[in-house]
FIZAZA-906030 format. One record per residue (C-alpha): z, x, y; residue number from 1. Coordinates in nm, 4 decimals. Layout:
BEGIN
         z         x         y    i
         Z         X         Y  NUM
...
END
This chain:
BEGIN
         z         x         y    i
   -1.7561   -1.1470    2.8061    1
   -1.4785   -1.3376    2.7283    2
   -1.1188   -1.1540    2.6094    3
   -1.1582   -1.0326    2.2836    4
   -0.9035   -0.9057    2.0266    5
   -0.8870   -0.5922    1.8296    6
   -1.0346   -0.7509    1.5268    7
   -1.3296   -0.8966    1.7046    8
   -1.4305   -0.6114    1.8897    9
   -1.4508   -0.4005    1.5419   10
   -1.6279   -0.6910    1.3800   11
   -1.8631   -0.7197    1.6432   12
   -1.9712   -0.3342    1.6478   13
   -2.0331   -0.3810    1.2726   14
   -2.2517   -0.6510    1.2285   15
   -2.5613   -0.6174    1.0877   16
   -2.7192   -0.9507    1.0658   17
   -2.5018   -1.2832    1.1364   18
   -2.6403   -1.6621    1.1309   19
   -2.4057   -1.9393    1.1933   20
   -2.1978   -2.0808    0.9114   21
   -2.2758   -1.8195    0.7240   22
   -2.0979   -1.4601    0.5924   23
   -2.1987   -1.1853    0.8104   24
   -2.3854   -0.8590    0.7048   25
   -2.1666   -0.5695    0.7591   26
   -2.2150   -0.1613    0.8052   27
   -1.9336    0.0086    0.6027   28
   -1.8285    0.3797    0.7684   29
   -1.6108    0.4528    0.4851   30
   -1.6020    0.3896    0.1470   31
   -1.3214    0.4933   -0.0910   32
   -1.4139    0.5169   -0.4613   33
   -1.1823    0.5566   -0.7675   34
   -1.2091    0.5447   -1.0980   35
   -1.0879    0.2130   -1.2247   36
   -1.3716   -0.0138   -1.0510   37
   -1.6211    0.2014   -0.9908   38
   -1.8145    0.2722   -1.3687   39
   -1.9832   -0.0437   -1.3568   40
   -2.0793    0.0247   -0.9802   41
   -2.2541    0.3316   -1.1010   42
   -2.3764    0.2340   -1.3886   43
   -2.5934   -0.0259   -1.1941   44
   -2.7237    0.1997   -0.9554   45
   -2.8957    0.3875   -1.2745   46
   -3.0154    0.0314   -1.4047   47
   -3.2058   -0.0077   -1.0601   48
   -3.3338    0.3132   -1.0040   49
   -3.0931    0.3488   -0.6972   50
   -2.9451    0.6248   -0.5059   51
   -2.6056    0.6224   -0.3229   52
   -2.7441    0.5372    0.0197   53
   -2.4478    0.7298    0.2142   54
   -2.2724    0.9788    0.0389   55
   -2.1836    1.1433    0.3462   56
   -1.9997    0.8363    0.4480   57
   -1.8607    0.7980    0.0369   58
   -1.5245    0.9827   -0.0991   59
   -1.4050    0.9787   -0.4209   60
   -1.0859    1.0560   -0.6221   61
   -0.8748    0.9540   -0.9098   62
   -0.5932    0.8051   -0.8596   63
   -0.4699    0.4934   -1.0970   64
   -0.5480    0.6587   -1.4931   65
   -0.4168    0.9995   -1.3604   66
   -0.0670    1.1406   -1.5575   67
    0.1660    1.2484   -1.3379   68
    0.2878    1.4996   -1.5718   69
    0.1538    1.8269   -1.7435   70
   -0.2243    1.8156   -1.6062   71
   -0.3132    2.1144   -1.8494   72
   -0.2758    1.8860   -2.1402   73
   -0.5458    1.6442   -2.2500   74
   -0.5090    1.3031   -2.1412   75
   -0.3885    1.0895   -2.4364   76
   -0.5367    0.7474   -2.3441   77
   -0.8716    0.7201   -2.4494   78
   -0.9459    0.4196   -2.1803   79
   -0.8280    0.6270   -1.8889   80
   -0.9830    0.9411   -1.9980   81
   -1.2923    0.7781   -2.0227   82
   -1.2828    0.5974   -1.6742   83
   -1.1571    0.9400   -1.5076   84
   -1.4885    1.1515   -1.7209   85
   -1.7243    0.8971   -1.5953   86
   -1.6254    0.9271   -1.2650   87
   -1.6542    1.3037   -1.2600   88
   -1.9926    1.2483   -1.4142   89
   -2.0961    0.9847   -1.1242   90
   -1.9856    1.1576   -0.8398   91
   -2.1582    1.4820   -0.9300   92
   -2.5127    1.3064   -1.0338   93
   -2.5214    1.0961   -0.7321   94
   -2.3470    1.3611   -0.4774   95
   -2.0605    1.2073   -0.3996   96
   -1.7606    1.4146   -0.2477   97
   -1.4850    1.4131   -0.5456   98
   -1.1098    1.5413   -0.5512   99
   -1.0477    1.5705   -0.9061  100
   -0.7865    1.5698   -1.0683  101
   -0.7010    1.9169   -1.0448  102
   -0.8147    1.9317   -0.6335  103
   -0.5390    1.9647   -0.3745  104
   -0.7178    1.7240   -0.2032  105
   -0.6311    1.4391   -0.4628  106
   -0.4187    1.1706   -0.4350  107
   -0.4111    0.8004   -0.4213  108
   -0.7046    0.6707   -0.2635  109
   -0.4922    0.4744    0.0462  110
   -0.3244    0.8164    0.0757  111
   -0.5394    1.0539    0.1218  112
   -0.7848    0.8391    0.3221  113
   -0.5432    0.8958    0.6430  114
   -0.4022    1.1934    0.5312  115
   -0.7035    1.3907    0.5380  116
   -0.8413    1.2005    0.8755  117
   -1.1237    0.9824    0.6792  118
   -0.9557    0.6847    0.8216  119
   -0.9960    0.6389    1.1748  120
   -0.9539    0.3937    1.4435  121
   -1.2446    0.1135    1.4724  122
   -1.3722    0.1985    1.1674  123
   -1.4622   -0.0526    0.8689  124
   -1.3072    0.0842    0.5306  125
   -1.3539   -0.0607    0.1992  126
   -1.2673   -0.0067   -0.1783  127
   -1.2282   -0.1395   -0.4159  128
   -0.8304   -0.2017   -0.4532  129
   -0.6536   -0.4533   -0.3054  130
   -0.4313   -0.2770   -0.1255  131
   -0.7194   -0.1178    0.0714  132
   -0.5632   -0.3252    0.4050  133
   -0.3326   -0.0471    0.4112  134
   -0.6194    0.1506    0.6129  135
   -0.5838   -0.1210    0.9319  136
   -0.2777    0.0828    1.0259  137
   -0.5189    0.3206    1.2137  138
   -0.6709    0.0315    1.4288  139
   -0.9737    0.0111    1.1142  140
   -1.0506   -0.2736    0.9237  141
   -0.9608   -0.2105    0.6034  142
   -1.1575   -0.4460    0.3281  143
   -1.0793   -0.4844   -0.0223  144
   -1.4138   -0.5148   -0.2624  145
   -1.4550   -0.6081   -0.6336  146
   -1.6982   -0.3776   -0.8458  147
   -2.0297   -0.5893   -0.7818  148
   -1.9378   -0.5311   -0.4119  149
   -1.8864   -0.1872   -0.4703  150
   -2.2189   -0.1331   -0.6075  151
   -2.4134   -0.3180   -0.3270  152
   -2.2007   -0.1122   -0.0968  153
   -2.2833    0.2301   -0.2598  154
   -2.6443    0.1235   -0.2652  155
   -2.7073   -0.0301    0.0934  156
   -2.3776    0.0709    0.3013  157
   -2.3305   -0.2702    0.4173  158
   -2.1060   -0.5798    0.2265  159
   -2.1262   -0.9281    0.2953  160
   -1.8074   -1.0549    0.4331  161
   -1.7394   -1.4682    0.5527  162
   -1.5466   -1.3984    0.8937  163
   -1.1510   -1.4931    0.8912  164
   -0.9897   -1.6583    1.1345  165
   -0.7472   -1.3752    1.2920  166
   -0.3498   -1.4137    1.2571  167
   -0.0784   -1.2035    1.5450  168
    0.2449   -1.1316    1.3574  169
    0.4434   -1.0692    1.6809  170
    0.7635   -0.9008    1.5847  171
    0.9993   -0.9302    1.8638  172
    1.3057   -0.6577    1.9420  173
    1.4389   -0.3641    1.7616  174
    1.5163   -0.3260    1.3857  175
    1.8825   -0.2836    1.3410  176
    1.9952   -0.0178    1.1456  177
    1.9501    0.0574    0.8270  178
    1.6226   -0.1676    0.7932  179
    1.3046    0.0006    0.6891  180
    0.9196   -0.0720    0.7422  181
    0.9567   -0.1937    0.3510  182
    1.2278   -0.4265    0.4288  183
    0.9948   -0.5593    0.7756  184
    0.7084   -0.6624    0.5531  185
    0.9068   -0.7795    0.2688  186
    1.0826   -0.9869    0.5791  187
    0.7733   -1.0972    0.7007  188
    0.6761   -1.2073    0.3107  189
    0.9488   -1.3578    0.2149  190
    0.9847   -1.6055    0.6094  191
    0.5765   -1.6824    0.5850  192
    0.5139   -1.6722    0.2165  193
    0.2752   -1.5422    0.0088  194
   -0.0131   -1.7277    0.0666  195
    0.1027   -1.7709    0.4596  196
   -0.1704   -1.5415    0.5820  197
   -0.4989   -1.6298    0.3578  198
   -0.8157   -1.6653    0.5412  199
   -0.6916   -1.4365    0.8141  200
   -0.7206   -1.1321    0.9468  201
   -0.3437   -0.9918    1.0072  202
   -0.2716   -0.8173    1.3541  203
    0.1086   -0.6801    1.3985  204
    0.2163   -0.6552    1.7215  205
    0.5610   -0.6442    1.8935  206
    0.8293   -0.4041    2.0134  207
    0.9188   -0.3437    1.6439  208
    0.5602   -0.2307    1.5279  209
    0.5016    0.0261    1.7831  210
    0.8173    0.1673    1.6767  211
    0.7051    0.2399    1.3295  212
    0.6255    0.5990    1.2561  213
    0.2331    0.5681    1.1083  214
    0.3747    0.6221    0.7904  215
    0.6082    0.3002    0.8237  216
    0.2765    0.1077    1.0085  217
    0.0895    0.2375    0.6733  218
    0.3479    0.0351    0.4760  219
    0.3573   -0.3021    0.6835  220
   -0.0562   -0.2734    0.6358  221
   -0.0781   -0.1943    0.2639  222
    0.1360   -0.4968    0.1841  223
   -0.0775   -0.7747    0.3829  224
   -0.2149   -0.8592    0.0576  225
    0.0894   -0.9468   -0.0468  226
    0.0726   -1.2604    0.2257  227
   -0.2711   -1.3778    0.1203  228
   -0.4336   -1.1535    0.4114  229
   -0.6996   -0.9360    0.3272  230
   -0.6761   -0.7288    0.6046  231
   -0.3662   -0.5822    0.8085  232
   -0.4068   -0.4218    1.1427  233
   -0.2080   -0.2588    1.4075  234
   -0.3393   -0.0999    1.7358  235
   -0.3898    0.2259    1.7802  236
   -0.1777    0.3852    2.0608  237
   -0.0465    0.7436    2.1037  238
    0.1587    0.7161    1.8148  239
   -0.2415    0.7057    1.6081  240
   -0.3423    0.9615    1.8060  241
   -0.0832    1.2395    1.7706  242
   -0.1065    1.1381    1.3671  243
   -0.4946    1.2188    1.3359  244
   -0.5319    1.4715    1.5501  245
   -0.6047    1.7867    1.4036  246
   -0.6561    1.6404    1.0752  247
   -0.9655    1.8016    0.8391  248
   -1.1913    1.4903    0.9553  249
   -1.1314    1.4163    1.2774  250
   -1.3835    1.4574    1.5570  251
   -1.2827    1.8438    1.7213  252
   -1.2853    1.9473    2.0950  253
   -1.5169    1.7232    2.3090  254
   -1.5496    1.4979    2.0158  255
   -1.2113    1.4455    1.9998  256
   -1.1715    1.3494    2.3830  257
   -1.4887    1.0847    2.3378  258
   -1.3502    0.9657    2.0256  259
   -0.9774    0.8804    2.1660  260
   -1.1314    0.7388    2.4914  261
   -1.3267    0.4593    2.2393  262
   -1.0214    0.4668    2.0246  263
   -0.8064    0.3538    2.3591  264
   -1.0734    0.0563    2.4536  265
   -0.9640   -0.0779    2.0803  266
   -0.6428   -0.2948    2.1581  267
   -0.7500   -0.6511    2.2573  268
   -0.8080   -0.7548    2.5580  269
   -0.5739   -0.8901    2.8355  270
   -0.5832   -1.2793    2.7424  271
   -0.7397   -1.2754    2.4015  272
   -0.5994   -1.5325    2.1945  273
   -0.5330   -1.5567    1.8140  274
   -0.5776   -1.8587    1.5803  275
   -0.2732   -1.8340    1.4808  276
    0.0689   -1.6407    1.5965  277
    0.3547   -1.6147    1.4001  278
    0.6966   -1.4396    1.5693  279
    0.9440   -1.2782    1.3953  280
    1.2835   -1.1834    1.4860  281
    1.3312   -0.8217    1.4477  282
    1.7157   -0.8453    1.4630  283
    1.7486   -1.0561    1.1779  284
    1.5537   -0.7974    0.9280  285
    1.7808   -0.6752    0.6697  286
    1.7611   -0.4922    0.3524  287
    1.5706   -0.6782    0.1186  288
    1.5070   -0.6994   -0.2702  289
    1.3085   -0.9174   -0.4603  290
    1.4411   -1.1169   -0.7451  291
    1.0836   -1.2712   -0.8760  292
    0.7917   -1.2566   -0.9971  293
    0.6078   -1.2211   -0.6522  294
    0.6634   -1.0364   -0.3118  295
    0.7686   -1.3877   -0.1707  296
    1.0676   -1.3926   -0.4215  297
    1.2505   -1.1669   -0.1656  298
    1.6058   -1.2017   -0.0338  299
    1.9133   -0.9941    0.1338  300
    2.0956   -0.7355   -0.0568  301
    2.4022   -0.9251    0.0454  302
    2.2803   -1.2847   -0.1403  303
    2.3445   -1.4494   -0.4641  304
    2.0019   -1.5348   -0.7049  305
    1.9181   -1.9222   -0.6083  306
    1.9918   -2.1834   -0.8192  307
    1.7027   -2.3892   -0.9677  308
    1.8287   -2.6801   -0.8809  309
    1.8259   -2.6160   -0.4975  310
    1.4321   -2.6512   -0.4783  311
    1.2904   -2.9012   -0.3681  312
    1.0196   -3.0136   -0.6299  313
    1.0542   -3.0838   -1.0104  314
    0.7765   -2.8404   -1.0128  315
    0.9505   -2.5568   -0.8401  316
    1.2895   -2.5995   -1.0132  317
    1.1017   -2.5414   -1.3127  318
    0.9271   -2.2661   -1.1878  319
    1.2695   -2.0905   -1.0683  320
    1.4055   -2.1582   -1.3933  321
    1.1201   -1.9742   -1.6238  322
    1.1309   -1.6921   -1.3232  323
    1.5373   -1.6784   -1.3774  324
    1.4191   -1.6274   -1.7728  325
    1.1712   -1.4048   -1.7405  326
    1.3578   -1.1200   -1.5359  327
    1.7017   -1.2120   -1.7289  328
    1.9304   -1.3253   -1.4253  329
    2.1499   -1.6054   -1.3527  330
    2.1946   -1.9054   -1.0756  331
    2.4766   -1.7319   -0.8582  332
    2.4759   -1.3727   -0.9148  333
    2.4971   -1.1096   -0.6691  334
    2.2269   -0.8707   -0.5970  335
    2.4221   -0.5734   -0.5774  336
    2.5462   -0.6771   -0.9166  337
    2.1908   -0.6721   -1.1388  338
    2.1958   -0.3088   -1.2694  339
    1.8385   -0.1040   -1.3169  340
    1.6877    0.1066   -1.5899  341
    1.4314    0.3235   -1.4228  342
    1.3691    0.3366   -1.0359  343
    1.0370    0.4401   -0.8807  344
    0.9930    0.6260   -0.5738  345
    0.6070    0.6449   -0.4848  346
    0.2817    0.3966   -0.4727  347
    0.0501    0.3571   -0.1718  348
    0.3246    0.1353   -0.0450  349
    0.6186    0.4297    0.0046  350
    0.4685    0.7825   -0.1486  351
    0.4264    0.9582    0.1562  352
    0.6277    1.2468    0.3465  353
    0.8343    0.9752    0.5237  354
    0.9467    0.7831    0.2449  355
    1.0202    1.1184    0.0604  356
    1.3014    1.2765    0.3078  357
    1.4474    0.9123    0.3320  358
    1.5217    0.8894    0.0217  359
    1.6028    1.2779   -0.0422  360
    1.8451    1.2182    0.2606  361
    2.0259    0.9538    0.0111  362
    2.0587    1.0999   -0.2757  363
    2.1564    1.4625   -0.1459  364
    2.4602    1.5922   -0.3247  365
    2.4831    1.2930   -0.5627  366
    2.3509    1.2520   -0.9234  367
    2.1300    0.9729   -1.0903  368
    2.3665    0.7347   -1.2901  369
    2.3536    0.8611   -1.6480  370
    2.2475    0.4919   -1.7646  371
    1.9417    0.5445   -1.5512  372
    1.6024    0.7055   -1.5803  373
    1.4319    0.8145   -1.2105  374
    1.1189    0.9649   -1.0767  375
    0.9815    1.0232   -0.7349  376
    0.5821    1.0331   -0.7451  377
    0.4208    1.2130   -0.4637  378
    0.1602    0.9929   -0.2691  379
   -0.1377    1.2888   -0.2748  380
   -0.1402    1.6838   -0.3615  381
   -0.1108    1.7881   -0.0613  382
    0.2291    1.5653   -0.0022  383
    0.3583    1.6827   -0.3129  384
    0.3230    2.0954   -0.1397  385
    0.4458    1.9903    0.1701  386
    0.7774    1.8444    0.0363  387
    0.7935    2.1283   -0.2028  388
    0.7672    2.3676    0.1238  389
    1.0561    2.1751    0.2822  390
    1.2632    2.1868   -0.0269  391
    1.2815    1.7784   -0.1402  392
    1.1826    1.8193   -0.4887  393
    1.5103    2.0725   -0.5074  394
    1.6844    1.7818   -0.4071  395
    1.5723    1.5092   -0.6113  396
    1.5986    1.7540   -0.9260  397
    1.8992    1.8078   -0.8494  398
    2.0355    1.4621   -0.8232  399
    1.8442    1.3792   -1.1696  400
    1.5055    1.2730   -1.1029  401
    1.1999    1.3491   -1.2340  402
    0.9622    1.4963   -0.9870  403
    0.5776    1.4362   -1.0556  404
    0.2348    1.4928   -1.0068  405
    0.0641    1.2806   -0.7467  406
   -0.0882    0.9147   -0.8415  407
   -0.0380    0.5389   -0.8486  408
    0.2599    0.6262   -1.1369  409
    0.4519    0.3076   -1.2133  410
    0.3365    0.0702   -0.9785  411
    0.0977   -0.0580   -1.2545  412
    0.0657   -0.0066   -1.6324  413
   -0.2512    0.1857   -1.6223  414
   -0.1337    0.5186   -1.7245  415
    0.2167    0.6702   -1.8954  416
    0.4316    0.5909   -1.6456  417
    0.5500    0.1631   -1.7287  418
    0.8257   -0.0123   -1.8191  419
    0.9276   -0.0945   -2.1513  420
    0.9837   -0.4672   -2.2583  421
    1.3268   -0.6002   -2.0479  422
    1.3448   -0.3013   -1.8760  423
    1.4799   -0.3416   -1.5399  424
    1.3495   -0.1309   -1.1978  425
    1.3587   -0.0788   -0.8523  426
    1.0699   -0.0110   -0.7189  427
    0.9103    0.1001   -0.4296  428
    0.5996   -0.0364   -0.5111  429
    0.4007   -0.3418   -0.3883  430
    0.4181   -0.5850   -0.6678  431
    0.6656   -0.7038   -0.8836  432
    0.4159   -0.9731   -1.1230  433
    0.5237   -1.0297   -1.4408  434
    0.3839   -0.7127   -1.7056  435
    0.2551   -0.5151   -1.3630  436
    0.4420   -0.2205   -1.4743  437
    0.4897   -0.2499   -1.8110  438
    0.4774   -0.5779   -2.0442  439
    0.7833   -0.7559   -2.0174  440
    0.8857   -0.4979   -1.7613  441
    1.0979   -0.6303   -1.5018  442
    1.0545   -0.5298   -1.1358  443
    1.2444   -0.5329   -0.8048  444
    1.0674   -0.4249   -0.4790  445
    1.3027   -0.2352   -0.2379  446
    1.2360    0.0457    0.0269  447
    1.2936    0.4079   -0.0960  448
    1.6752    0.4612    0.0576  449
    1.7635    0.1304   -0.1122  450
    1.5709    0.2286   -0.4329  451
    1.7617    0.6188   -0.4160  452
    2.0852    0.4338   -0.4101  453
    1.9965    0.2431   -0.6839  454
    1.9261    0.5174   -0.8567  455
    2.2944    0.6715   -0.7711  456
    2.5359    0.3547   -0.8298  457
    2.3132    0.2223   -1.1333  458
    2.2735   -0.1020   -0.9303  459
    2.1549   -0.2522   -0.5969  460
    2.3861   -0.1867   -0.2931  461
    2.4122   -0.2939    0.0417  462
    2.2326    0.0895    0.2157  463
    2.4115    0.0020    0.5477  464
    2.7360    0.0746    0.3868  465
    2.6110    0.3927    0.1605  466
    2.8327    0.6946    0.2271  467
END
């Protein structure tokens, strides 16, 4: 057989039936259901006559309606209410395991899919959320579905997927200091653009990516998307390993030898070859922050916004200049000199224990500018104890934030937590559209020490120089 890469061996194993020039027939070994796409789903089944083919192989949780304050009081919103009560209904008519919103096992459905060892190396994982390629850190194929997939997939276990051509983001060296896994994918963004990786299948490889903690891989992954690649992966390795094992769903004693020895034959092969390879410099990663409407909008702390008139088309100029409107900046002004409203610490992008003692090690001893509102939204439950047992949420209190109950927050406007109109944030979320958190809501993606410091000075700053 000839040398195959990580992607194509996973593929491979999955296929179910495959006929030439045509999307393949897939087996699904997890599938991750939340509340926002998944009514219809059901409601479908129950128009058929169907059953869940696999619940075993089926979790659900809430996630994106959730508020991440008082859960004891009812939830105001009578569209997220409903979405939340139907999936409680759903998952307890068709058997479905369920962490509500009042289970420690809840969280945000990338989250907790890791966290509690559902996500596991060679595995295809799919739900429907975009961000669902967050799951390929493991060494999985992670696959995000709209609802009508999401029904077929509840029903028959399997989705029909066209085969992309695969992608190797080699990123060469060591980061320098002060540069995050946040700041590497924005990097990698911002030099290949946002619709640089469509039609592929992303694999990261390099000095620089096997590095990264998981929890930094976890980042890189969830924000694939966010280069027109549906699906992020990095090899598993003994970093993987040491990160699953032990965890509530992973294999135990002998089945956790057998299971690593597959896990290890993962990695491509010696000589497998990539469509296309893309290298990155790791030294010349810096702290980044966007300053558009999209991930690709994405330059270093230490720049000035662009002027219009430096791109190249009529087209873009005009483009730059309604972008330059919409989030209220000028041609020519410094980053670190665009001052911020609110700043959000959580997301399936930088929620989890990692991103929380980052940022706690920032803000220690300091205090939240008084012209600024802050929060810091645990990734999952169980995050939110664990950071609690090691004292963080005494810290951010401290220092002025607002600590939370765990959910997707203010990365979109789908529950309390948004922007108001010409409100200003950094965020450490994945997407900074126009109206994603809030209408008229204006939003800068950083890492979570550059979005703590923010918090502090009232404005961007350069993290390498924090003191």
């Amino acid at each position: 057989m000839a040398p195959r890469t990580m992607f194509q061996k996973i593929w491979d194993e999955h296929v179910v039936h495959e006929e030439p020039g045509q999307p393949a027939l897939l087996y699904v070994d997890l599938h991750l259901v939340h509340e926002v796409t998944s009514p219809q789903a059901f409601d479908g089944l129950k128009l058929n006559g169907r059953k869940v083919r696999r619940p075993d192989l089926t979790v659900a949780t809430v996630d994106h309606n959730v508020p991440t304050t008082d859960r004891s009081l009812p939830i105001e919103d009578e569209v997220s209410r409903t979405q939340i009560d139907a999936l409680t209904h759903n998952a307890k008519e068709f058997g479905v395991p369920y962490y509500d919103i009042f289970s420690g096992g809840q969280g945000i459905v990338h989250v907790i899919g890791p966290e509690r060892g559902f996500t596991q190396p060679g595995k295809i994982v799919v739900c429907g959320d975009s961000h669902t390629s967050t799951h390929g850190a493991l060494g999985a194929i992670g696959i995000a579905i709209g609802t009508t997939q999401v029904e077929h997939v509840l029903a028959t276990q399997c989705i029909v997927q066209p085969k992309p051509r695969t992608m190797e983001i080699r990123v060469n060296g060591d980061l320098p200091r002060g540069v995050s896994a946040k700041d590497l994918i924005l990097g990698i963004i911002g030099q290949i653009g946002i619709d640089g990786g469509t039609g592929y299948a992303v694999e990261y490889t390099g000095e620089a990516i096997r590095s990264l903690t998981m929890d930094g891989r976890m980042t890189v992954c969830n924000m694939s998307i966010e280069a027109g690649a549906r699906i992020g992966m990095i090899a598993p390795d003994e970093t993987t390993f040491a990160y699953l094992n032990g965890r509530a769903f992973v294999p135990k004693g002998d089945d956790w030898t057998k299971a690593v020895a597959y896990w290890k034959s993962l990695p491509a092969d010696p000589g497998a070859t990539y469509d296309k390879t893309v290298e990155i410099d790791a030294a010349k990663m810096v702290p980044f922050v966007t300053w558009g409407t999209n991930p690709g909008m994405v330059l270093p702390v230490t720049s000035r916004i662009p002027d219009p008139s430096s791109f190249p088309t009529p087209t873009e100029q005009a483009g730059a200049r309604r972008v330059l409107e919409y989030m209220g900046l000028r041609a020519g002004q410094a980053i670190q000199d665009i001052t911020v409203d609110k700043v959000f610490i959580g997301s399936c992008t930088n929620s989890r224990m990692e991103d929380l003692r980052a940022a706690a090690a920032v803000i220690k001893g300091k205090h939240v500018n008084p012209k600024v509102t802050a929060l810091v939204v645990p990734g999952s439950a169980a995050i939110k104890l664990q950071a609690e047992a090691e004292g963080l949420h005494t810290v951010f209190t401290d220092a002025g934030f607002e600590w939370r109950e765990a959910g997707c927050s203010m990365c979109l406007g789908m529950n309390p937590d948004i922007l108001l109109p010409g409100e200003r944030s950094a965020s450490t979320s994945n997407r900074n559209f126009e109206g994603r958190q809030g209408k008229g809501g204006r939003t800068h993606l950083v890492g979570p020490e550059m979005a703590a410091a923010a918090a502090v000075a009232g404005h961007f700053v350069d993290i390498r120089e924090w003191k």
